[in-house]
C-alpha positions in Angstrom: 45.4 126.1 150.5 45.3 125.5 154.3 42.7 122.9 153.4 45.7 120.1 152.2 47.7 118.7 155.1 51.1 118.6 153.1 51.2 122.2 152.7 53.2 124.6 155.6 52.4 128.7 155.4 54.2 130.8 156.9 53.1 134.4 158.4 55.5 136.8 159.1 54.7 138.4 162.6 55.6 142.0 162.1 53.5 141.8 158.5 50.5 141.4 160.5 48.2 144.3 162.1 46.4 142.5 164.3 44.2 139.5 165.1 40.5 140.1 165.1 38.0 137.6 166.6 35.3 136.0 164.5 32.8 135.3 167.3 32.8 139.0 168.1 31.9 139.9 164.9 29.0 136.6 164.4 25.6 138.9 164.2 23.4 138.1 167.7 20.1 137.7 165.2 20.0 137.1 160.9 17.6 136.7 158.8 17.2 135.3 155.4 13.9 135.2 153.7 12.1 132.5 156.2 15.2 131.9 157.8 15.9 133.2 161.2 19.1 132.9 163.3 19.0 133.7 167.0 21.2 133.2 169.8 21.2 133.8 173.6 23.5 136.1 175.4 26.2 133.5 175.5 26.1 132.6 171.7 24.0 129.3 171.6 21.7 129.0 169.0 18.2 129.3 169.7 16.5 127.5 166.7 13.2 127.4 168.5 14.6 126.0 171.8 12.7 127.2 175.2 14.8 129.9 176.9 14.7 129.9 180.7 14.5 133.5 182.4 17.0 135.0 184.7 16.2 137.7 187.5 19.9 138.3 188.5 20.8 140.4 191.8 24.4 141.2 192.6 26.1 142.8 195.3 29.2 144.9 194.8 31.9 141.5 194.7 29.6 139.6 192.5 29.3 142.6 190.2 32.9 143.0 189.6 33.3 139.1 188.9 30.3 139.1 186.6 32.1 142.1 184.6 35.2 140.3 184.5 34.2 137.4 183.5 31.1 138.6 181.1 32.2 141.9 180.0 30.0 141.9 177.1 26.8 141.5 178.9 27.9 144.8 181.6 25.8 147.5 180.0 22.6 145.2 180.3 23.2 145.8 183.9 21.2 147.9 185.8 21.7 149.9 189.3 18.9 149.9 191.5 18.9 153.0 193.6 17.2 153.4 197.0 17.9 152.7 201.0 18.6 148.8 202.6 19.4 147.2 198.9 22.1 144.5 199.7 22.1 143.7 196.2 22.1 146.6 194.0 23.0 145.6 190.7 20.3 143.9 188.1 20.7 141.7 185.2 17.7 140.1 183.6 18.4 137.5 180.5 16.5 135.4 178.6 19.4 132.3 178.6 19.2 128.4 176.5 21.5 126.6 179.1 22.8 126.9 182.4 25.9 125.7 182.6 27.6 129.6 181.4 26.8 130.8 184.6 26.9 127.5 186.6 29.9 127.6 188.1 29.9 131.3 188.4 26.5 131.2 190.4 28.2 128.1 192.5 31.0 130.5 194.0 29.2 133.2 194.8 25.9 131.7 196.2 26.2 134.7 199.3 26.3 137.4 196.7 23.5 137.2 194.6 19.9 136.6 194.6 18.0 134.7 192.1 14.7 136.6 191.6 11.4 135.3 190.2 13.3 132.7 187.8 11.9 129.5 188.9 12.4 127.3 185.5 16.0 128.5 185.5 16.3 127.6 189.2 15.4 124.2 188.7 17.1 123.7 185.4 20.3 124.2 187.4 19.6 122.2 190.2 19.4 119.5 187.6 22.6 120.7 186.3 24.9 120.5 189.5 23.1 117.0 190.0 24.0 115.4 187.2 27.4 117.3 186.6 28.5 118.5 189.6 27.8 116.5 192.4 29.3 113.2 190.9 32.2 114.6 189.9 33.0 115.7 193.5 32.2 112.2 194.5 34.5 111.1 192.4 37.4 113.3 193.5 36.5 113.4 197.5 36.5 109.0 197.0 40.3 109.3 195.6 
């Protein structure tokens, strides 16, 4: 029992064939009778919270940044094709918070485009004021 704090396992390294993640394996939707479990892209539960739309537009860098660092949300990715298209790559999500992409968005503000997402848009801008901009304060004052 792992559960009693006087009690030490041990687990034998070369016993074990691997270590699989939970999360990965946490089903995106369930339902049970009247019951329903839903969570955004980023694994927040919805229970009947308003999502904010995202129209995301990515150039070639941002693209390779947004794989890296959301590799399970690549294949809803989409190419557009044709002439002048600075930003070629497409994401749309239906997101609960902001603050996922936040930072992400923050560093590469010259390689994307935010398109036709205007509650999501202002939900961040309320998110760098109250997070981000007084925590810089704070560490430009020092």
């Amino acid at each position: 029992d792992l559960q009693a704090g006087n009690v030490l396992k041990v687990f034998k390294l070369e016993r074990m064939e691997g270590i699989e993640k939970l999360k990965e394996k946490a089903p995106k939707e369930l339902k049970l009778d009247k019951l329903e479990i839903k969570r955004d892209p980023f694994g927040y539960l919805i229970e009947g919270k308003k999502l904010f739309y995202l129209d995301l537009r990515m150039d070639l860098k941002a693209f390779v940044l947004f794989s890296l660092h959301f590799s399970k949300l690549v294949p809803k990715i989409e190419k557009l094709e044709g002439d002048g298209i600075d930003k070629p790559y497409r994401i749309v999500l239906e997101v609960l918070r902001v603050d996922p992409l936040a930072g992400w968005l923050m560093g590469l503000l010259n390689h994307i485009d935010i398109v036709d997402s205007i509650e999501f848009k202002q939900e961040l801008k309320k998110y760098i004021d109250s997070n981000v901009t007084s925590q810089l304060e704070t560490l430009l004052q020092s």
